[in-house]
C-alpha positions in Angstrom: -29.4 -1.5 7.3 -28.9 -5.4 7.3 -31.6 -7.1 9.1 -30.0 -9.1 12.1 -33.2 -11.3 12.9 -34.0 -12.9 9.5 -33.8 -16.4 7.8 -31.7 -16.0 4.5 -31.2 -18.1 1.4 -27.5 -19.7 2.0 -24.9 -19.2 -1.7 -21.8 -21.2 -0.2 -19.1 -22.7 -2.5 -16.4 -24.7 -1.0 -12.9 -25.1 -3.2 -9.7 -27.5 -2.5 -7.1 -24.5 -3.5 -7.1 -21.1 -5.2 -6.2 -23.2 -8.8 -9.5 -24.8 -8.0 -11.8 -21.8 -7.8 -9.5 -19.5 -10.4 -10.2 -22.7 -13.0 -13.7 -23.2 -11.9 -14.9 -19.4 -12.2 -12.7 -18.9 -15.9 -15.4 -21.3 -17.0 -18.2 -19.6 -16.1 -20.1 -15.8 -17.1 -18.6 -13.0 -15.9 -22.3 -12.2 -14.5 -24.6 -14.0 -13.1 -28.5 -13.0 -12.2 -27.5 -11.0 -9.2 -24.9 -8.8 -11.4 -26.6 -8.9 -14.8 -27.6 -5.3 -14.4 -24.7 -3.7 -13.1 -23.2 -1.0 -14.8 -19.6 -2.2 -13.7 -17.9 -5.2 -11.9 -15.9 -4.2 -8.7 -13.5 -7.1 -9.4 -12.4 -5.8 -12.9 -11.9 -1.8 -11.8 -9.0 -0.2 -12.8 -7.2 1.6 -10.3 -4.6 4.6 -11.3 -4.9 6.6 -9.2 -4.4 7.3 -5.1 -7.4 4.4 -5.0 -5.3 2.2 -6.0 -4.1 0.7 -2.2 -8.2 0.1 -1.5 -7.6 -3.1 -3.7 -3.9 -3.4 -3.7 -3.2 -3.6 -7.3 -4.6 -1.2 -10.5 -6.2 -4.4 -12.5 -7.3 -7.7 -11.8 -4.7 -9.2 -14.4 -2.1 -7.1 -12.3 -4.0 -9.5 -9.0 -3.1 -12.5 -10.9 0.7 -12.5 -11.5 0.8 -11.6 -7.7 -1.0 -15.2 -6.7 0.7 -16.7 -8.9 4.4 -15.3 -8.4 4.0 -14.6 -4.6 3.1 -11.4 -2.9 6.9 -11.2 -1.3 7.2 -7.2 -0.3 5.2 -8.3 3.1 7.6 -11.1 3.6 10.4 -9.0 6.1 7.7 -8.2 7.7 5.7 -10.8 8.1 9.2 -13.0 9.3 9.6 -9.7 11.9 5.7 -9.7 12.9 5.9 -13.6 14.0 8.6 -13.0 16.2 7.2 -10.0 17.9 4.1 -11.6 18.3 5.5 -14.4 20.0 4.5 -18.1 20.5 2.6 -19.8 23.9 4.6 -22.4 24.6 7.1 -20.2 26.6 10.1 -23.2 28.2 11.1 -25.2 25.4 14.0 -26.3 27.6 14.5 -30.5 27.3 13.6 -32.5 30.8 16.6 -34.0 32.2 16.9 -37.0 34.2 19.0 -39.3 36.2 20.1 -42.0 34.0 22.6 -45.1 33.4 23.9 -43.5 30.4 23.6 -39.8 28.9 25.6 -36.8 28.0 26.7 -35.5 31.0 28.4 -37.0 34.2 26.4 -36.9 37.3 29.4 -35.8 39.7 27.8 -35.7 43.2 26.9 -39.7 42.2 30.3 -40.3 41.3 32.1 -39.4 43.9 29.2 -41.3 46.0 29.9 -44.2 43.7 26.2 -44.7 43.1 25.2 -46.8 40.2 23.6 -44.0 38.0 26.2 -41.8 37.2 24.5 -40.2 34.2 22.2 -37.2 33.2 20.0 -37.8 30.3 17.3 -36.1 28.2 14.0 -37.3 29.2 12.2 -39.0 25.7 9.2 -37.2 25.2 6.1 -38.8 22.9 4.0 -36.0 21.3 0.4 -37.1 20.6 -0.7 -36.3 16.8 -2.6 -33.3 17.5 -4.4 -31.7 14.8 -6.9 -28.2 14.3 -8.7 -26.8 11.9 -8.4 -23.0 11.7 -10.9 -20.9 9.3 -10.0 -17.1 9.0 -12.1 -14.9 7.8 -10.2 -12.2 5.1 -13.4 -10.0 4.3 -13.6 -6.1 5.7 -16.0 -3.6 5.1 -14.6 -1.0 2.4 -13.2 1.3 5.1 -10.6 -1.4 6.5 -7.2 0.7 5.8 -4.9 -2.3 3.5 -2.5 -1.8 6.2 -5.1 -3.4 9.1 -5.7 -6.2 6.4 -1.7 -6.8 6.6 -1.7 -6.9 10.0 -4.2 -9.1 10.6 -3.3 -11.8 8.3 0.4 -11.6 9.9 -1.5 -12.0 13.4 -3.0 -15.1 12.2 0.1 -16.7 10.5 1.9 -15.8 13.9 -0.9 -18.1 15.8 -0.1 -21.0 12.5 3.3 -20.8 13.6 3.2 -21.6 17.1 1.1 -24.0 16.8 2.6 -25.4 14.4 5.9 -25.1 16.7 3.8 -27.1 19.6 3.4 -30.2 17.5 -0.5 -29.7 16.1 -1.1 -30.2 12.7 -2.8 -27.5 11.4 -5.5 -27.0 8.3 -6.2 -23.5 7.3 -9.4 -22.6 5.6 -10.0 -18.9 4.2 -13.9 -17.9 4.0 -15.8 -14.3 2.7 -19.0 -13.8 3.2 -21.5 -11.7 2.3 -24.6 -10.4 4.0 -28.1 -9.3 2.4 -31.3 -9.0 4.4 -32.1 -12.0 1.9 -28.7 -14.0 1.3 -25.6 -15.1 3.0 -22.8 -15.9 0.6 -20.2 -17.6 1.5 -16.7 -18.4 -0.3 -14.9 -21.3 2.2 -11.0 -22.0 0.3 -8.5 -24.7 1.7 -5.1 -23.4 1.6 -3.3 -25.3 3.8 -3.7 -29.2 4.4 -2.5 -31.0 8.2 0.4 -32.4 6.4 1.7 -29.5 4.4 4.7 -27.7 6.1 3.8 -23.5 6.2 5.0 -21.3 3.3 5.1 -18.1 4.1 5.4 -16.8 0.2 2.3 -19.1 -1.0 -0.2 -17.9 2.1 0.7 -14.1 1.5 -1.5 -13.4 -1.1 -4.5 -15.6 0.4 -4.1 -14.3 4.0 -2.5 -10.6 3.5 -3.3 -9.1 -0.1 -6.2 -6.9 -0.2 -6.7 -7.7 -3.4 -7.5 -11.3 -2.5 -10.7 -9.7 -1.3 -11.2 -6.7 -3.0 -10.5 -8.3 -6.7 -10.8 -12.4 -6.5 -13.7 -12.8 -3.9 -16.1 -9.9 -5.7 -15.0 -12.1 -9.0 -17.0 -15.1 -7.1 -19.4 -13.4 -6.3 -19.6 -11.6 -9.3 -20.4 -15.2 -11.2 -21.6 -17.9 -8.9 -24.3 -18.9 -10.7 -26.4 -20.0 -7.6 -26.5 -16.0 -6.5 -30.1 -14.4 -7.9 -30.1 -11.9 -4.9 -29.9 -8.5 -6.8 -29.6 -6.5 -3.6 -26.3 -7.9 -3.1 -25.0 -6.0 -5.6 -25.2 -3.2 -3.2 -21.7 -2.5 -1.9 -21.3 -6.4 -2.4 -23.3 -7.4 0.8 -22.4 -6.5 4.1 -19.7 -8.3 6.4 -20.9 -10.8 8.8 -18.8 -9.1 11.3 -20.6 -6.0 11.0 -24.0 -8.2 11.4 -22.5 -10.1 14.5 -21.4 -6.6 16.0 -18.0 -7.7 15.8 -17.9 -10.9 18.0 -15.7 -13.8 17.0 -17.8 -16.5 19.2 -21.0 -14.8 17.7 -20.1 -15.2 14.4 -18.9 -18.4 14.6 -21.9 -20.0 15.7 -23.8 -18.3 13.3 -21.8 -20.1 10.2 -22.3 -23.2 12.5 -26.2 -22.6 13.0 -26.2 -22.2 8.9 -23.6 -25.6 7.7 -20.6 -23.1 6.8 -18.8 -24.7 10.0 -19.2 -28.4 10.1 -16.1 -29.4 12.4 -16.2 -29.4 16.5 -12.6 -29.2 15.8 -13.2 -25.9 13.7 -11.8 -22.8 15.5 -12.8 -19.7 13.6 -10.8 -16.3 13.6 -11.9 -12.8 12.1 -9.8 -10.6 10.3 -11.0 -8.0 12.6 -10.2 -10.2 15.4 -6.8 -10.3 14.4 -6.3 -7.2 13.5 -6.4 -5.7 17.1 -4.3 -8.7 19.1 -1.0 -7.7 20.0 0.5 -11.4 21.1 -0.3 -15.0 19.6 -2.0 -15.9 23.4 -4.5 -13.4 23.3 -5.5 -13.9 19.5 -5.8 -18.2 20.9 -7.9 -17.0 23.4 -10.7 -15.0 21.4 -11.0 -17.6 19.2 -11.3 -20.5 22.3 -7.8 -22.6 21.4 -7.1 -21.8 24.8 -9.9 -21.4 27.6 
C-alpha cells in the first residue's frame, strides 16, 4: 500500500511531441538504476496470446507503426462518440437585427414606410480565448482497453466543443507513477493553441492502450533520473488510486509538486472521463464550467 501522507523525490520529464521523447529515449539505456535488476521490461513483452488487448498490440515494434501510421480502427467511432456526447454551447442560431441594409425585407416597416426596412445579422467579435487542458492516459492494470477508448473519446469530445466555441485549446498528456518514495511523471504536448484537431494524429496519444502500457513504461523504464527500485513494482501506482479518485484532488497535488504550473491549466483523469456521459458534465468535474 502507497503511502498517502509522505514527501517524495519528484522524476518529471516534459517533451514538445511524441518525436521528441521517441528520439530522446532511442538515445538512451534500455535500463536505468531503478530497472537494472529486472528480469523483464513490461514495455518490450510480447503478447500472443488472449493478453494481447491489456497492451493493445503483441510487440512494442508492432506500438510503433501504429503512432506513426495512425491508430484509425477507433476513428468511426470516435466521429460517432463526439456527436453523441454533444457540445455546451446549445443555440448557435445568428442574432438578427433591424437594419438599413441586410438579407431579408422587414415587411411590417415597409408597408409603414419606416426608414429601416432591413433585417440583418448582428456582427459578433469573439475575444481570443485560449485553455490549457492536461489529461491524464495512465490506469491501473485492471482498466478494461475498452474504458481507455472511451475515455480518450470523452475528452476529444470536450476538445471539440471547445474548440467549436472559439477557445484555442493546448492539450498536454501526462502519466504518472507513484512510490511511497517517488512520483514520476511523463508531461507530452500534443496539441499546440494554433494547431487545428486531428482526430487520426491524437488517437494513438489519447486512445491506444499501448500508449501507456508500451511507450510510458519505455520512459520509465530509462529515464536516467529514476533510482527508485521499488517502482519497479507493478510500475508505481496511479495517482488516481492515491487521490481516491478525485479530479480536483489530484490536480492540486501535481500543482503543490510543479507538474501544473498554469492558472489556466485545467486537468482531466482518464478515469474522470471514462464515466461522463455528455461533454457538460466532463467541463464541470474538471471546473471549465462552475
Amino acid at each position: 500500500m502507497v503511502k498517502k501522507d509522505k514527501k517524495r523525490k519528484v522524476v518529471a520529464e516534459n517533451f514538445k511531441g511524441i518525436n521528441a521523447l521517441l528520439d530522446t529515449m532511442d538515445t538512451r539505456p534500455m535500463r536505468n538504476e531503478a530497472f537494472k535488476n529486472r528480469a523483464d521490461l513490461a514495455s518490450q513483452r510480447e503478447y500472443f496470446d488472449e493478453k494481447k488487448p491489456w497492451a493493445g498490440t503483441s510487440t512494442y515494434n508492432e506500438a510503433m507503426e501504429i503512432m506513426k501510421t495512425g491508430f484509425k480502427d477507433p476513428l468511426a467511432k470516435m466521429k460517432k462518440g463526439i456527436l453523441k456526447m454533444g457540445a455546451m454551447d446549445k443555440d448557435k442560431r445568428p442574432r438578427l437585427k433591424n437594419d438599413f441594409v441586410g438579407f431579408v425585407p422587414h415587411v411590417p416597416h415597409t408597408l409603414m414606410n419606416l426608414p429601416i426596412t432591413m433585417i440583418n445579422k448582428e456582427k459578433q467579435t469573439h475575444k481570443d480565448k485560449t485553455i490549457h487542458l492536461v489529461y491524464s492516459f495512465g490506469a491501473s492494470s485492471k482498466i478494461n482497453p475498452n474504458d481507455m477508448i472511451k475515455g480518450g473519446i470523452n475528452f476529444i469530445s470536450l476538445v471539440n466543443s471547445l474548440e467549436k466555441q472559439n477557445f484555442r485549446v493546448k492539450i498536454d498528456i501526462l502519466s504518472s507513477h507513484v512510490s511511497d518514495n517517488t512520483l514520476a511523471c511523463l508531461l507530452i504536448n500534443v496539441k499546440e493553441y494554433g494547431q487545428k484537431l486531428n482526430l487520426l494524429k491524437l488517437t494513438f496519444p489519447l486512445v491506444h492502450p499501448s500508449m501507456f502500457r508500451r511507450i510510458s513504461f519505455k520512459w520509465l523504464e530509462s529515464t536516467p533520473e529514476l533510482k527508485d527500485e521499488y517502482m519497479t513494482w507493478g510500475y508505481g501506482t496511479p495517482l488516481s488510486h492515491l487521490m481516491g479518485y478525485d479530479n480536483q484532488k489530484e490536480a492540486n497535488y501535481l500543482k503543490d509538486h510543479g507538474i501544473l504550473k498554469s492558472d489556466n491549466t485545467y486537468y482531466c483523469t482518464l478515469y474522470t472521463a471514462m464515466k461522463t456521459d455528455n461533454v457538460e458534465s466532463l467541463a464541470k468535474q474538471i471546473g471549465i464550467v462552475k
